[in-house]
C-alpha positions in Angstrom: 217.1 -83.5 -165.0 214.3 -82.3 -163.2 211.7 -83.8 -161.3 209.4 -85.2 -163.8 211.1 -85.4 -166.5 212.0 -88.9 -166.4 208.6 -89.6 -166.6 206.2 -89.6 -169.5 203.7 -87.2 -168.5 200.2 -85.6 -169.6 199.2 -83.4 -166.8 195.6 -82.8 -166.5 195.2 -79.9 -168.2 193.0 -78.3 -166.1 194.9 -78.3 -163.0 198.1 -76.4 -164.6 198.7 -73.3 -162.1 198.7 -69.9 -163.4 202.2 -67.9 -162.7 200.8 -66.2 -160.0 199.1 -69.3 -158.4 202.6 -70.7 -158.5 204.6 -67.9 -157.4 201.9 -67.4 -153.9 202.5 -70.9 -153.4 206.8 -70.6 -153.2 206.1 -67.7 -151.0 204.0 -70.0 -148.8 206.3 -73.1 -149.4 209.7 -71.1 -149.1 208.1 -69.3 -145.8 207.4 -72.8 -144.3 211.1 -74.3 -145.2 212.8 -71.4 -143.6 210.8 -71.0 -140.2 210.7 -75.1 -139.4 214.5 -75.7 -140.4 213.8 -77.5 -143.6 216.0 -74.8 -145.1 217.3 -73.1 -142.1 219.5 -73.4 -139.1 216.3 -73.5 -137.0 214.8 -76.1 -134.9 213.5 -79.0 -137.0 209.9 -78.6 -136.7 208.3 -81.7 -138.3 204.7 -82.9 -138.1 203.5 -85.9 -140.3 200.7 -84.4 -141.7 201.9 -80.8 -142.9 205.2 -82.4 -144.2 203.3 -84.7 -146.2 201.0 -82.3 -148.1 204.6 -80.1 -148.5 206.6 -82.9 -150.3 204.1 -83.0 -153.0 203.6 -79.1 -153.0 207.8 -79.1 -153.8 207.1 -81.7 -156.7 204.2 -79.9 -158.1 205.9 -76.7 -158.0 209.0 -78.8 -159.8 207.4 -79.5 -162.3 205.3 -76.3 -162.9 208.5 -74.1 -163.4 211.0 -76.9 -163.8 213.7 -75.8 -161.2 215.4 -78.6 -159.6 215.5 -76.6 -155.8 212.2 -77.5 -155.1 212.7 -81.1 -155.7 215.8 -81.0 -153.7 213.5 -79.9 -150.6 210.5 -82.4 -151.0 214.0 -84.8 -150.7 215.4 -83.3 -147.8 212.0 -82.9 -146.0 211.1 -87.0 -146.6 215.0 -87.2 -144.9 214.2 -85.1 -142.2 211.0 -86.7 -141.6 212.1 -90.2 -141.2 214.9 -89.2 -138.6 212.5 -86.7 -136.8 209.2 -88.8 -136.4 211.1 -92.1 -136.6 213.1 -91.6 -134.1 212.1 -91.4 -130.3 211.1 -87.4 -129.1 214.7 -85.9 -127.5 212.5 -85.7 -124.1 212.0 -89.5 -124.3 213.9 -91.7 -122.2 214.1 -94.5 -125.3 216.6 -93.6 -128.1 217.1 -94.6 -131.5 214.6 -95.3 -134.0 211.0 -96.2 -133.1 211.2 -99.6 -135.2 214.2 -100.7 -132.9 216.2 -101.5 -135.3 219.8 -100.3 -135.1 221.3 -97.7 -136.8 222.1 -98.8 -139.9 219.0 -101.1 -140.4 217.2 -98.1 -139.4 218.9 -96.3 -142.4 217.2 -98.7 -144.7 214.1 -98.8 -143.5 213.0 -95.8 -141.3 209.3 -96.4 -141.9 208.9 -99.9 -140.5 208.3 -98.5 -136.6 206.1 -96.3 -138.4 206.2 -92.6 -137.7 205.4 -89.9 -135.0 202.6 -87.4 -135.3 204.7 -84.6 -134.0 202.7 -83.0 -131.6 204.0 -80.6 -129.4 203.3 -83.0 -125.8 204.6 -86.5 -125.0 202.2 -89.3 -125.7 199.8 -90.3 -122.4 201.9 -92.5 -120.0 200.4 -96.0 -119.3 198.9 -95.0 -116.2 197.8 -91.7 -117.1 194.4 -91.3 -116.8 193.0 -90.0 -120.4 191.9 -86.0 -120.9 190.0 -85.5 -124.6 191.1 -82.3 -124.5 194.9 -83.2 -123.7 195.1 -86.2 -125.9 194.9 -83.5 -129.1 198.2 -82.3 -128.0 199.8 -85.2 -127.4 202.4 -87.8 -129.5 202.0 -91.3 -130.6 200.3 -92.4 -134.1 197.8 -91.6 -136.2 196.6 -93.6 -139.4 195.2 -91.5 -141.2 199.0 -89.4 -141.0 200.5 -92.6 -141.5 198.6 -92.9 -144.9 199.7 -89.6 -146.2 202.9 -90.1 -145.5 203.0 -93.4 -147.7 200.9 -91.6 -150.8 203.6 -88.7 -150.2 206.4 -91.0 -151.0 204.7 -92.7 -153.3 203.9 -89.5 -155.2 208.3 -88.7 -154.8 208.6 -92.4 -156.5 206.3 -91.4 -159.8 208.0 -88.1 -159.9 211.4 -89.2 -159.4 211.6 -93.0 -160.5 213.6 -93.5 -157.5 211.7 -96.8 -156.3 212.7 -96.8 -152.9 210.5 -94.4 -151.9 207.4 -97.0 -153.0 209.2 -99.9 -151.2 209.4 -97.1 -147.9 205.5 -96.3 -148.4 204.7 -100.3 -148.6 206.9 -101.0 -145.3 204.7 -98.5 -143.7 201.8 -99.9 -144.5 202.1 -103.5 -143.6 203.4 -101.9 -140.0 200.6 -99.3 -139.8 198.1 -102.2 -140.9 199.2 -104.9 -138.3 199.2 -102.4 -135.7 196.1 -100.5 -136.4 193.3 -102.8 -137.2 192.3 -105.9 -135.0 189.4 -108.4 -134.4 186.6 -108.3 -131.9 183.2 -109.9 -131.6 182.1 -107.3 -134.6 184.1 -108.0 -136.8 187.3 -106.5 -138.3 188.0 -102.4 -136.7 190.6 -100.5 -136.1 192.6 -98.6 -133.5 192.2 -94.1 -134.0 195.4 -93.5 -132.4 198.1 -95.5 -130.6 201.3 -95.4 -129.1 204.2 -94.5 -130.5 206.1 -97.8 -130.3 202.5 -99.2 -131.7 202.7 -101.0 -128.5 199.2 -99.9 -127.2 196.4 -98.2 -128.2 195.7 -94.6 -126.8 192.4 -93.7 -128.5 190.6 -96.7 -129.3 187.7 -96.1 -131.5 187.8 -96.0 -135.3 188.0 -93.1 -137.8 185.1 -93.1 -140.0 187.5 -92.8 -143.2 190.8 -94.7 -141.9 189.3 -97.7 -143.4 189.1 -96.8 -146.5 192.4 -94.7 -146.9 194.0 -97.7 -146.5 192.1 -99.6 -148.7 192.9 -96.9 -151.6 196.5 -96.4 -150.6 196.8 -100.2 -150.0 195.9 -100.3 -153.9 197.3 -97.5 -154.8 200.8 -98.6 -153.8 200.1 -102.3 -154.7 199.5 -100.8 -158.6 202.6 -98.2 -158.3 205.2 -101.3 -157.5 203.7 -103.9 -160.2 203.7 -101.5 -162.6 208.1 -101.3 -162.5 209.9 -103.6 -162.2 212.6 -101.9 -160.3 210.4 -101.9 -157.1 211.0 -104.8 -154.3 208.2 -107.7 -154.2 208.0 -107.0 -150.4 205.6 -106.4 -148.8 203.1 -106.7 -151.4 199.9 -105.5 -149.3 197.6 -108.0 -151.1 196.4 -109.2 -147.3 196.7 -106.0 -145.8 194.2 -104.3 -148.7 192.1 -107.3 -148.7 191.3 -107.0 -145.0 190.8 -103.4 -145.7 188.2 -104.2 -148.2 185.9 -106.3 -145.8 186.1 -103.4 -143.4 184.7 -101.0 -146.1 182.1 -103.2 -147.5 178.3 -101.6 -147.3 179.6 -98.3 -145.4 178.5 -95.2 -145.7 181.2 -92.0 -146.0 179.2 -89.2 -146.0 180.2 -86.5 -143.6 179.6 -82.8 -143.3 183.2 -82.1 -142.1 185.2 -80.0 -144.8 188.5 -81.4 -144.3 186.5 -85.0 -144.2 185.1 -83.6 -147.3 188.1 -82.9 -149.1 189.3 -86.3 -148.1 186.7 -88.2 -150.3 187.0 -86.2 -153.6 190.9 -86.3 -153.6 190.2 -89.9 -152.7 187.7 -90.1 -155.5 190.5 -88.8 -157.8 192.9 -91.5 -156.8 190.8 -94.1 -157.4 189.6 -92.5 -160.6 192.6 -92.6 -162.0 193.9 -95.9 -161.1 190.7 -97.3 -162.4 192.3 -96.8 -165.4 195.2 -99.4 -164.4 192.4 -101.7 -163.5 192.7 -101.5 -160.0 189.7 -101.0 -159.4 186.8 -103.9 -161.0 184.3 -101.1 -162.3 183.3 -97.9 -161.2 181.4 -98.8 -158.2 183.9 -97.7 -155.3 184.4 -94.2 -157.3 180.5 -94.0 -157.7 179.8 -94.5 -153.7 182.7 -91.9 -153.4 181.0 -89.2 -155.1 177.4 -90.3 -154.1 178.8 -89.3 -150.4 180.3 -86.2 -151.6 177.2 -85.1 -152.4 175.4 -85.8 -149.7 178.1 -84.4 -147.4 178.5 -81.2 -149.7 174.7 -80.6 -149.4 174.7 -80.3 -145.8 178.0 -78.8 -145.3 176.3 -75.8 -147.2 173.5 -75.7 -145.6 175.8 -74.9 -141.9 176.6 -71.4 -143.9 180.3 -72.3 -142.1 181.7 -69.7 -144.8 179.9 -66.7 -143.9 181.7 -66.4 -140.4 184.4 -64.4 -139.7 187.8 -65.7 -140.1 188.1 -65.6 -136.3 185.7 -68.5 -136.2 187.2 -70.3 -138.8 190.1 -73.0 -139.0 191.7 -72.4 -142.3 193.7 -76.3 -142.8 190.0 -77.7 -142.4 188.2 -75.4 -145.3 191.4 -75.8 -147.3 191.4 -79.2 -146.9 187.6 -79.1 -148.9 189.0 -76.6 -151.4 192.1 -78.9 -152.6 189.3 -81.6 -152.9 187.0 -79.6 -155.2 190.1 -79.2 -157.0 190.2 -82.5 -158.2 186.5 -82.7 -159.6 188.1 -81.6 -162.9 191.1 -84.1 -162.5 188.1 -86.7 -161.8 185.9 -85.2 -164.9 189.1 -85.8 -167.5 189.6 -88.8 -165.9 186.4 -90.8 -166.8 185.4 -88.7 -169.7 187.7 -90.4 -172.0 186.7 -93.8 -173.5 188.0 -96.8 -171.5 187.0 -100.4 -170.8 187.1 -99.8 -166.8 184.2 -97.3 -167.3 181.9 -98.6 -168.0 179.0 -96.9 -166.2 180.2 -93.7 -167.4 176.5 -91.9 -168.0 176.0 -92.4 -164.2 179.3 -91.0 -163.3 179.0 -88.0 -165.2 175.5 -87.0 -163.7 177.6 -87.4 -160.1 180.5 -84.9 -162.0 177.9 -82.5 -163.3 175.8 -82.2 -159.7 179.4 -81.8 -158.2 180.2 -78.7 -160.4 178.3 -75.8 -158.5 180.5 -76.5 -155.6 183.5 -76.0 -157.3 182.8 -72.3 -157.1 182.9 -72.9 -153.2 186.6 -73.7 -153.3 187.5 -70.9 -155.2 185.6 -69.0 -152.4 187.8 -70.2 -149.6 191.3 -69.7 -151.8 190.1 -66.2 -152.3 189.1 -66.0 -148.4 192.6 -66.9 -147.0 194.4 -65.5 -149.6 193.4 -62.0 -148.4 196.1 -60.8 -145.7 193.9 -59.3 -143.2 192.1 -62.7 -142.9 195.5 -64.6 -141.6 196.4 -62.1 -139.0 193.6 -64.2 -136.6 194.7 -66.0 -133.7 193.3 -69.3 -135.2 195.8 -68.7 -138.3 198.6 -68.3 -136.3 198.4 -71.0 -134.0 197.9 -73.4 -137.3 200.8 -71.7 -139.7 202.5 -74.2 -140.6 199.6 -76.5 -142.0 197.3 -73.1 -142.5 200.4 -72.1 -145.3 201.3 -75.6 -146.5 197.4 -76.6 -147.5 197.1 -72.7 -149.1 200.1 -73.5 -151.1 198.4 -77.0 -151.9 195.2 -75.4 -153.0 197.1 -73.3 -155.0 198.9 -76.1 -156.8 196.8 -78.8 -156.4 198.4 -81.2 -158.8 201.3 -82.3 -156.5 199.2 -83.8 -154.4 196.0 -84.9 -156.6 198.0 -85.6 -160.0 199.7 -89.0 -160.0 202.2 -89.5 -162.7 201.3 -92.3 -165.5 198.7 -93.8 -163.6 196.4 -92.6 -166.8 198.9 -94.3 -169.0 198.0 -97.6 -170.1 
């Protein structure tokens, strides 16, 4: 049995890769295996966010061809994962896993210390004095890994029914939420970055989106475990998302960043099609969504970023906006069909249908990166891993964007 298959599935029909979309994107996939020990004797070269935009690349390209290997890798890669970046770095002088728990508990749960970015320096000692340039290159935490991580094992649970991988992505949260967000005299923020024990904070100001992805993932994985009963009651997030929500409330999201970009419409996706579990009341999250996709898409045009040479360019950031303008087809099937939770859907299609000459622009950076000659740049290079891993993703979008039978009630 494949991945998938256990599954009743309707895959958007618009996001089914071509042969030759799917066969690039094994190249890239089976390249990035082999060179960071997924499926070599190499070194184990993990980082949190790459891996996590790989695991659903292996179940997308599962179920596009059907071949159980691929499946088999998004499973060892989750495995080597959690005993990579849950565990301390080999040039640490702690051991074990991050969480402190022992071994075997660790077994069980190797999410609840959360994870390690993966970056190629140890995080800042405490009386380090901080370097913004340095701190890029350094370990510890991020949420906004943290949250792909748990809507990568989410996505392995909906594709494989194995509903451990749901409880793993809910454990994650609760830990990433207590440690991550706090009070002060404005109200409820969070942390950007912190230690990797979660003992301390290392950057302290707030991503403008980290908010929100948990909010959606919150949700996301809340709806994903009531919807089977085979998944564990606990944690069951409804604090954590809750608190989430009053951090949202009355922002705005717009950004001209690509990869920030990207963010929103895959976002926008999610929360499209879990609108249709009602986990969303209305269409008023989806609709501030796409109202700041337009703004941000506006001006991100208007820098002309695309018209420099790739030696200027960073390719996991454009990619990042062209796997996002992928899912403005998933979001137009979505909330074109008749359904009770749509109920504004004249307003949403006017956002869909202002969207649509952008799409071309993803199709445009694809087409860039895909062209050999562009990735022999130093700035390709130093970024392979997550420069080949997002290709492959825009290439197969649906692994990462298409979530199995949240559409089905």
């Amino acid at each position: 049995m494949y991945v998938g298959e256990a599954i009743a599935i309707v895959t958007a029909s618009k996001m089914i890769p071509t042969p030759r979309a799917a066969e690039e994107a094994s190249a890239l996939m089976m390249r990035f295996a082999e060179h960071t020990g997924l499926a070599s004797d190499l070194p184990k070269r993990r980082y949190l966010w790459t891996d996590a935009f790989a695991v659903c690349n292996f179940l997308g390209l599962a179920h596009a061809t059907g071949e159980q290997r691929y499946t088999n890798l998004a499973l060892r890669l989750v495995d080597q994962v959690h005993h990579v970046l849950g565990s301390y770095r080999a040039d640490d002088s702690r051991t074990g896993w991050i969480s402190g728990l022992s071994k075997q508990e660790g077994e069980t749960h190797p999410t609840r210390g959360g994870l390690r970015i993966g970056k190629e320096l140890p995080e800042r000692g405490v009386s380090e004095p901080f370097d913004e340039q340095q701190e890029w290159r350094r370990d510890g935490q991020y949420f906004h890994y943290l949250t792909k991580w748990m809507h990568a094992l989410d996505h392995v649970y909906r594709w494989t029914e194995q509903s451990h991988f749901n409880t793993w992505a809910r454990e994650l949260a609760k830990v990433a939420h207590d440690a991550f967000a706090y009070k002060d005299r404005n109200g409820r923020r969070m942390v950007w970055k912190m230690s990797t024990d979660l003992s301390r904070p290392l950057v302290p100001s707030m991503g403008h989106h980290d908010p929100l992805d948990g909010f959606i993932t919150c949700t996301q994985l809340r709806t994903t475990s009531s919807g089977r009963s085979s998944t564990a009651s606990e944690p069951s997030l409804k604090e954590e998302a809750a608190d989430f929500a009053a951090m949202i409330a009355g922002q705005d999201w717009a950004t001209a960043d690509p990869l920030g970009l990207g963010g929103l419409l895959a976002d926008a996706s999610r929360v499209a099609q879990l609108t249709h579990l009602g986990a969303f009341a209305g269409t008023h999250l989806l609709d501030a969504l796409l109202d700041a996709a337009l703004r941000g898409l506006a001006a991100y045009r208007r820098q002309n970023d695309l018209t420099f040479p790739a030696s200027q360019r960073l390719a996991f950031r454009e990619l990042g906006l062209a796997i996002g303008l992928s899912a403005v087809e998933l979001i137009e099937e979505e909330t074109g069909t008749e359904h009770r939770h749509f109920s504004r859907r004249g307003e949403i299609h006017e956002q869909i249908q202002a969207l649509a000459p952008y799409v071309a622009l993803g199709s445009e950076i694809k087409s860039f990166w895909l062209d050999p000659e562009h990735r022999e740049t130093r700035t390709w290079s130093e970024h392979r891993d997550i420069n080949e891993v997002m290709l492959a993703t825009s290439l197969v979008p649906a692994g990462f964007l298409f979530m199995p039978w949240a559409n089905a009630a």
